[in-house]
C-alpha positions in Angstrom: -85.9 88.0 -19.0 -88.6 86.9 -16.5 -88.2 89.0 -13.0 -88.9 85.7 -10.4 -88.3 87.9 -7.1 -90.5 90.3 -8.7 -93.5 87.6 -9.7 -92.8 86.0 -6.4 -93.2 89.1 -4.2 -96.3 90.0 -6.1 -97.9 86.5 -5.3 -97.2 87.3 -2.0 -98.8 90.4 -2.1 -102.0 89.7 -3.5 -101.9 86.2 -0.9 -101.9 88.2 2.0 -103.8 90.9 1.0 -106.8 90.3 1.2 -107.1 86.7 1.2 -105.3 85.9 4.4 -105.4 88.8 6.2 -109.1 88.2 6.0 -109.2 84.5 6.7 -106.9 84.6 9.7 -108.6 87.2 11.4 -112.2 85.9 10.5 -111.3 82.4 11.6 -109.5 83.7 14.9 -112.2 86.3 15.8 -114.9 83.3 15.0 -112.7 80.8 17.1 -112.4 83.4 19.9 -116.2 84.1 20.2 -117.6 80.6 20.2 -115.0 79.2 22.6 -116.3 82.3 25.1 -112.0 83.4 24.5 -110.8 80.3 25.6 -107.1 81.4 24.9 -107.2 84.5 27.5 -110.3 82.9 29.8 -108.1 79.2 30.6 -104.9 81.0 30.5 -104.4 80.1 34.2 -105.6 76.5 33.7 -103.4 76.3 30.0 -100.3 77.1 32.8 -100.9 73.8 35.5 -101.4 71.4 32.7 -98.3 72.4 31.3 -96.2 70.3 34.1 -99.4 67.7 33.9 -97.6 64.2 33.7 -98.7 61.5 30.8 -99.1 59.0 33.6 -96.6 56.5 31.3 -92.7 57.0 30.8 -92.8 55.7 27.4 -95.5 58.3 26.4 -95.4 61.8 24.9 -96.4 64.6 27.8 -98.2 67.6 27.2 -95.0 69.3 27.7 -92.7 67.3 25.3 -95.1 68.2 22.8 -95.5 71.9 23.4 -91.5 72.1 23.5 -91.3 70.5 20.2 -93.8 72.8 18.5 -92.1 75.8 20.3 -88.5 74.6 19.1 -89.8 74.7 15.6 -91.7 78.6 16.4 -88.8 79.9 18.1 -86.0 80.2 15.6 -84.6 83.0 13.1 -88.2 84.6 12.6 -87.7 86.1 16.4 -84.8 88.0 16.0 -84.8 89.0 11.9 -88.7 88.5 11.0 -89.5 91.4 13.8 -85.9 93.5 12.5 -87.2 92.8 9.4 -91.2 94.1 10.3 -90.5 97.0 12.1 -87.4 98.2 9.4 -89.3 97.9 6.1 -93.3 98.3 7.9 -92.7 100.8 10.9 -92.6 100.3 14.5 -96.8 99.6 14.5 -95.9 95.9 13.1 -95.3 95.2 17.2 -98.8 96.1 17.8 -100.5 94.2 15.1 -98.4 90.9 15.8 -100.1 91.5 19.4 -103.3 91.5 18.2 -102.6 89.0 15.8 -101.2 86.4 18.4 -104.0 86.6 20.8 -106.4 86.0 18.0 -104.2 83.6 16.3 -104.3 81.6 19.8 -107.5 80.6 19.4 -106.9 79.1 16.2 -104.0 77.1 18.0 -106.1 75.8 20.3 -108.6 74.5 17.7 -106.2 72.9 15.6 -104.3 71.2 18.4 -107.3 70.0 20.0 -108.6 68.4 16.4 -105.2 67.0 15.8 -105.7 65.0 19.3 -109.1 64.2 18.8 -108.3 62.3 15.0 -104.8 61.1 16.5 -104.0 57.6 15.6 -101.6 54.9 17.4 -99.2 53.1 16.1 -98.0 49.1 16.4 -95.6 50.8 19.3 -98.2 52.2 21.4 -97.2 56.3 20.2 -99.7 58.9 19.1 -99.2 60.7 15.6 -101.6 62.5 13.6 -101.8 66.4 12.7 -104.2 68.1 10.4 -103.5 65.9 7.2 -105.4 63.0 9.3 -108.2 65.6 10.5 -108.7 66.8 6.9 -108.8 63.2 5.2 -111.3 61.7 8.2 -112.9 64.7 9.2 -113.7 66.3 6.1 -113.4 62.7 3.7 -111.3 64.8 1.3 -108.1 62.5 1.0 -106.3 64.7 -2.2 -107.0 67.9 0.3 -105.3 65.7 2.6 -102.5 65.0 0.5 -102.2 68.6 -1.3 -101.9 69.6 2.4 -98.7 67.5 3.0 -97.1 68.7 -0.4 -97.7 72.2 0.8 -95.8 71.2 4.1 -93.0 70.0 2.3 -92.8 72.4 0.5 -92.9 75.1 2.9 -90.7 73.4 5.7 -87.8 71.5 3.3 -88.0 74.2 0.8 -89.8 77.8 2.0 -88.8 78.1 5.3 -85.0 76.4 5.3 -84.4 78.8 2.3 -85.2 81.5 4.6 -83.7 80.3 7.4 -80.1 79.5 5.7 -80.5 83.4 4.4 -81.3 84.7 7.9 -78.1 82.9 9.5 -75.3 84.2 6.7 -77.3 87.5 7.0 -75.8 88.0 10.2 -72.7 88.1 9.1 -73.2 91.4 7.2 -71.6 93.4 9.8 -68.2 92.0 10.1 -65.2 93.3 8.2 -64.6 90.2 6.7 -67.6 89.9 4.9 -67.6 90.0 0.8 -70.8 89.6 -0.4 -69.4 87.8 -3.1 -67.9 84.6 -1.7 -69.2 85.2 2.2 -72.1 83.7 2.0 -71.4 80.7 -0.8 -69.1 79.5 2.2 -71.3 80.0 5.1 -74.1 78.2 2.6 -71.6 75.4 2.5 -70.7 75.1 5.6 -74.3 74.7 7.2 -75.3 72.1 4.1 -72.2 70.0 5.5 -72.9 70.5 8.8 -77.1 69.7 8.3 -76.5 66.8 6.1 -74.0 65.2 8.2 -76.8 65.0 11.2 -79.6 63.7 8.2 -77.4 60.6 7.5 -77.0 59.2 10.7 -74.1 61.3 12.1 -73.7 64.4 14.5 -76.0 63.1 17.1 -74.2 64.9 19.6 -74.4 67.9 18.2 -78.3 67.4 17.5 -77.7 66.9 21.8 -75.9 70.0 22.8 -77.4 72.4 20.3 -81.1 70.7 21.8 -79.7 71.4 25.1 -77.9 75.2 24.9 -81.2 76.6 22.4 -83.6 76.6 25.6 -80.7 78.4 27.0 -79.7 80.7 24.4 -83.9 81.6 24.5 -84.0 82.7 28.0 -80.2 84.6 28.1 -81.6 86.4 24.6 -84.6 87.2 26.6 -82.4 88.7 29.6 -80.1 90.6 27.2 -83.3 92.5 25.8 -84.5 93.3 29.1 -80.7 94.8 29.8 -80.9 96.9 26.7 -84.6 97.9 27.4 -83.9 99.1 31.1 -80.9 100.9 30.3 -83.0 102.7 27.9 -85.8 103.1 30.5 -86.3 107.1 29.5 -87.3 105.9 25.9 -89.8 103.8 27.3 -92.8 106.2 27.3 -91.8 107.4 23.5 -90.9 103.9 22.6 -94.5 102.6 22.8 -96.1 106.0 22.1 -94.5 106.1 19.0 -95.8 102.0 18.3 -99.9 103.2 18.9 -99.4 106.1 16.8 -98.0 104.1 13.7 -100.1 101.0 14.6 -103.0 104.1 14.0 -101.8 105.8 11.3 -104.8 104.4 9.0 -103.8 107.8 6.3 -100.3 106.0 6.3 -101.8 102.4 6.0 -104.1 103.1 4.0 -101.5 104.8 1.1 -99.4 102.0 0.8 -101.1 99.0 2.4 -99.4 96.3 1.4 -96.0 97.3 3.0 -97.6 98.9 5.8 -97.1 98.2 9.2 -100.3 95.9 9.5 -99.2 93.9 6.9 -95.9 93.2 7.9 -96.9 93.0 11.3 -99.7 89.9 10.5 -96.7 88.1 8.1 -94.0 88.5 10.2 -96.4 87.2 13.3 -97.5 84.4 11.5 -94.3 83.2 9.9 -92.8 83.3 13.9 -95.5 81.4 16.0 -97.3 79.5 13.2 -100.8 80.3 14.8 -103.3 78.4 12.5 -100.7 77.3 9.7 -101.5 73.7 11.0 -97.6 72.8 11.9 -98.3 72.5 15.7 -100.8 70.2 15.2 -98.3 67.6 14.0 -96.5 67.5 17.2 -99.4 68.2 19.5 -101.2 64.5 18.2 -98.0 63.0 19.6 -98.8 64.1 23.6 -100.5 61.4 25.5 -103.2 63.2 27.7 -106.7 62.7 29.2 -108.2 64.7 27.3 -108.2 66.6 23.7 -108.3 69.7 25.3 -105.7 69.8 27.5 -103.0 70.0 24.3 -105.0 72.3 22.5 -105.0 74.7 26.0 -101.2 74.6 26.5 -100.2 75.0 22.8 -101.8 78.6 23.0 -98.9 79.1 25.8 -96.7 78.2 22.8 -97.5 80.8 21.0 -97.2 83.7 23.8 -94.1 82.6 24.6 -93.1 83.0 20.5 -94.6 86.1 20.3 -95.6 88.0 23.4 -92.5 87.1 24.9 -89.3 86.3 22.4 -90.7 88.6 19.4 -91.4 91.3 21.9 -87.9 91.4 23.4 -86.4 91.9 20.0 -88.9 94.5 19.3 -88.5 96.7 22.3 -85.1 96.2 22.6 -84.4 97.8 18.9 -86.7 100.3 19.4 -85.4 101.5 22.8 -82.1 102.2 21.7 -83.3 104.9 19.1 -80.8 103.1 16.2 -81.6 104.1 12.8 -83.7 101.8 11.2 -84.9 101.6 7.3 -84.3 98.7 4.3 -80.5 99.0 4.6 -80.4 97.5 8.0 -83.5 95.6 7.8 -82.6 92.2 9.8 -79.8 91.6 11.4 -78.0 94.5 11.3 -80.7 96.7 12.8 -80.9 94.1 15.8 -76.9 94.0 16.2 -76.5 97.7 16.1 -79.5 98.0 18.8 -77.9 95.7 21.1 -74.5 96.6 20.3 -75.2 100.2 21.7 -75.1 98.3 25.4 -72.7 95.6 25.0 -70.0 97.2 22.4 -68.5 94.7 19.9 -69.7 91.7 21.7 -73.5 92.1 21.3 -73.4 91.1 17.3 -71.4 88.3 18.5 -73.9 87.4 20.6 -76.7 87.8 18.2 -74.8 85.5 15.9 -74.3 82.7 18.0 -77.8 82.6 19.0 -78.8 83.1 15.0 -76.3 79.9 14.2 -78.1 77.4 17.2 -81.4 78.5 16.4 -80.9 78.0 12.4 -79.4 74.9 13.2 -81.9 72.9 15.3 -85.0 75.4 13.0 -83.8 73.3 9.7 -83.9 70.1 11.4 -87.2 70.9 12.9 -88.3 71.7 10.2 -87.2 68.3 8.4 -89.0 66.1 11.4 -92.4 67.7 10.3 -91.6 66.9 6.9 -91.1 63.3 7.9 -94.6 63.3 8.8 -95.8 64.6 5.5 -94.0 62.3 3.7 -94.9 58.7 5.5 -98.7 60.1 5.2 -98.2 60.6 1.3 -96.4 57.3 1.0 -99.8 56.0 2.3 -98.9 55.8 6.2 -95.8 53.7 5.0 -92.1 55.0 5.9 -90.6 55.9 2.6 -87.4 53.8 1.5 -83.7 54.6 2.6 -83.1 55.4 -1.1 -85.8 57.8 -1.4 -84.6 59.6 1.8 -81.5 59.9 1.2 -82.4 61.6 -2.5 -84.5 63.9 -0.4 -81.8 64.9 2.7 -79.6 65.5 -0.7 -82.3 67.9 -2.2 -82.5 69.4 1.0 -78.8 69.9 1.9 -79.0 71.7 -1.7 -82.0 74.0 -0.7 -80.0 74.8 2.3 -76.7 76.2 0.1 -79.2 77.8 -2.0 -80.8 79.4 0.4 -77.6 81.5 1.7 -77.0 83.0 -1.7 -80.6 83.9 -2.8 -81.7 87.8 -2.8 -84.1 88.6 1.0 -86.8 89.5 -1.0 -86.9 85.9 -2.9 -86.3 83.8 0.5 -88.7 85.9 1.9 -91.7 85.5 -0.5 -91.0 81.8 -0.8 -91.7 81.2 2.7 -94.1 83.4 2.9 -96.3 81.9 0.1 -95.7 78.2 1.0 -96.8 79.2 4.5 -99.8 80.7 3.1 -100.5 77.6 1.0 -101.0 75.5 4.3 -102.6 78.2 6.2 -105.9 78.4 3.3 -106.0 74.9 3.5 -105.8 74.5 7.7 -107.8 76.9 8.7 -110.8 76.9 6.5 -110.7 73.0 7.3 -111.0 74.0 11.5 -113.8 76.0 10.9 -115.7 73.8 9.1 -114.5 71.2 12.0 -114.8 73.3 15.0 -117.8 72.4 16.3 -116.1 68.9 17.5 -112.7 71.0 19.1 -115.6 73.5 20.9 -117.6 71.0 21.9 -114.9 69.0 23.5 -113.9 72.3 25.3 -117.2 72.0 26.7 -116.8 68.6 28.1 -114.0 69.5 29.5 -115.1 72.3 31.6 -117.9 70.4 32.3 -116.0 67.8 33.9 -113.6 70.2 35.5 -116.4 72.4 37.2 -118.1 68.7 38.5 -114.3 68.5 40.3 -113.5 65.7 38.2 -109.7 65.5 36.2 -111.6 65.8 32.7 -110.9 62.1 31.0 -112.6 61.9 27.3 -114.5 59.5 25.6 -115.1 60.1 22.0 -119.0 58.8 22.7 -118.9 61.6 25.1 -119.5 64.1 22.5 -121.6 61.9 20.1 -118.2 60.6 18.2 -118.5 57.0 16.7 -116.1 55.0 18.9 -114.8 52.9 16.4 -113.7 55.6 14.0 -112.2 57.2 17.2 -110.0 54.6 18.4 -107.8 56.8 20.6 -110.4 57.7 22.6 -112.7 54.4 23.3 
């Protein structure tokens, strides 16, 4: 009988190491020295235009647009990707997500910026675009374009709500009721219902509150970390001591690379703030601004605040309480008995509320990208009630799936569609960059003349007429 975890987890392997270990950190370090570090260097500036106004109340502001993209980042991968990094790699995964985000930021701003420069408008005056528009115009390679969009799909209705659906019953591990054999078959159920009810139509007051309280349940997550972390202050020294010595350990690495802490640290980075996957980019065309720039500046703070701020807290947090950690508890268990050290029985209850709204509003983030994907493929047409409606159906059935497949298998699938887009989107912005970089130049060009940078697509030598947006 064929092993599919085992084939899966293999293709995995083999996906990130070498290939995208190398590519990431090539493109990054390459985006990060012609762009002088623009991520680190206009961190200050990448702060004031994130409460920049569009100028129009019907129009997408920078912000909107960075809190869309960080709603889909921030989800599941913050709490169980890191539990799941530091269990199964060692505590050095925190170091090389670090490393891996301030790079990766650089390829955020390059993508977003390219998504605003080839953004299109539509016959009700709002921007759309995202790197299936940059690769078709930029590159003239429409079935790129289109293998793209199937790659999306297939990493956001299939790869990543598979994962996500896991993640949530996952949680569940650690109460007394659970039975591994029905558990989560009815937690599955229940979040299909739940999902598809808010597809077709209904449940948009839930799509509210849950929209509302996740922002919350971000910053309270956030302050319960810090709790944890300062009531362990004497493990502070050993805590990050003991990260720099495994993050260094290249005799340990280097014996079993693959699950190594570098390894896990890069995936489990990626998978959480999307840094070059070419998701972003779908919501950053949407933000009505001046100038390209400007989105592709504050959508590196999107993915700091993913990384250097939420993934950190779960990190330090688990590691400061000195709780066991190996495979067993790998996920959420190892982040429920961390916190639960502080607040007793009600710190897993904690954890799983903030696992059930962030699972929530992550698989129907996940489904508005797809929408995108799916009107481009349909040849910038809206597909038909009927063929929706098969899809939502497909994808209430991924979701049930998704809560009764082994971790390994939910896993690797999201891990290999997300490497599918990545080898598409980033190879595509470097072969592209030269437009995002020199657009970055025009804009501190105009900023250093005292100007508020406003871009013309002439301005850089762009053709006017292919560039619309930006007459």
């Amino acid at each position: 009988m064929i092993d599919i975890v085992y084939i899966l987890n293999e293709i995995d392997n083999i996906m990130y190491f070498p290939i995208l270990i190398i590519v990431m950190a090539l493109a990054g370090l390459y985006f990060t020295t012609r762009t002088k570090g623009v991520q680190i260097r206009l961190f200050p500036e990448s702060v004031r235009l994130l409460l920049e106004p569009s100028g129009d109340d019907n129009s997408v502001s920078s912000l909107q647009a960075m809190l869309v993209s960080t709603a889909s980042r921030v989800g599941t991968g913050n709490i169980i990707g890191v539990s799941t990094a530091i269990c199964l790699g060692g505590p050095g995964a925190c170091f090389w997500m670090w490393i891996m985000c301030i790079i990766g930021a650089s390829s955020a701003f390059i993508e977003s910026t390219l998504a605003q420069i080839f953004k299109k408008k539509d016959e009700n005056g709002q921007f759309y675009g995202g790197p299936a528009y940059y690769i078709e115009e930029g590159l003239k390679k429409p079935k790129i374009a289109a293998l793209f969009c199937i790659f999306l799909i297939a990493t956001y209705a299939v790869g990543f709500n598979l994962l996500c659906s896991y993640n949530l019953q996952s949680t569940f591990m650690e109460y007394s009721f659970y039975n591994p054999s029905i558990t989560p078959a009815i937690i599955g159920v229940l979040l299909a219902i739940i999902t598809g009810y808010c597809l077709f139509g209904g449940g948009k007051r839930i799509v509210k509150v849950t929209g509302t309280i996740v922002p919350l349940m971000s910053v309270s997550y956030v302050i319960i970390a810090l709790i944890v972390i300062l009531i362990n202050y004497s493990n502070i020294p050993s805590m990050f001591l003991l990260i720099f010595q495994d993050a260094f350990d290249f005799k340990s690495i280097a014996g079993g690379f693959v699950g190594s802490c570098l390894v896990y640290g890069i995936k489990r980075g990626l998978f959480s703030n999307e840094a070059g996957v070419g998701s972003a980019p779908n919501a950053s065309a949407s933000a009505s601004v001046s100038h390209p720039a400007k989105q592709g500046l504050v959508q590196t703070l999107s993915v700091y605040i993913d990384t250097l701020l939420l993934c950190t807290a779960t990190a330090l947090m688990c590691l400061s309480t000195g709780v066991a950690r190996d495979a067993a508890v790998s996920g959420a268990p190892y982040v429920q008995n961390s916190i639960a050290t502080v607040f007793g029985s009600a710190g897993p209850i904690f954890i799983t509320v903030a696992m059930v709204l962030f699972a929530f509003t992550t698989l129907l983030g996940n489904l508005y990208y797809v929408d995108n994907a799916l009107i481009f493929l349909n040849k910038k047409n809206k597909p038909t009630k009927k063929f929706m409606n098969i899809f939502y159906i497909f994808a209430i059935l991924i979701i049930f799936v998704g809560a009764i497949i082994p971790m390994d298998a939910a896993w690797a699938m999201a891990d290999i569609t997300m490497g599918g887009m990545t080898l598409i989107n980033l190879p595509t912005c470097v072969i592209l960059g030269k437009i995002a970089i020199d657009c970055l130049r025009d804009y501190e060009k105009k900023k250093k003349a005292g100007k508020d940078p406003i871009f013309k697509a002439a301005d850089i030598g762009l053709d006017e007429e292919k560039f619309a947006a930006w007459k």
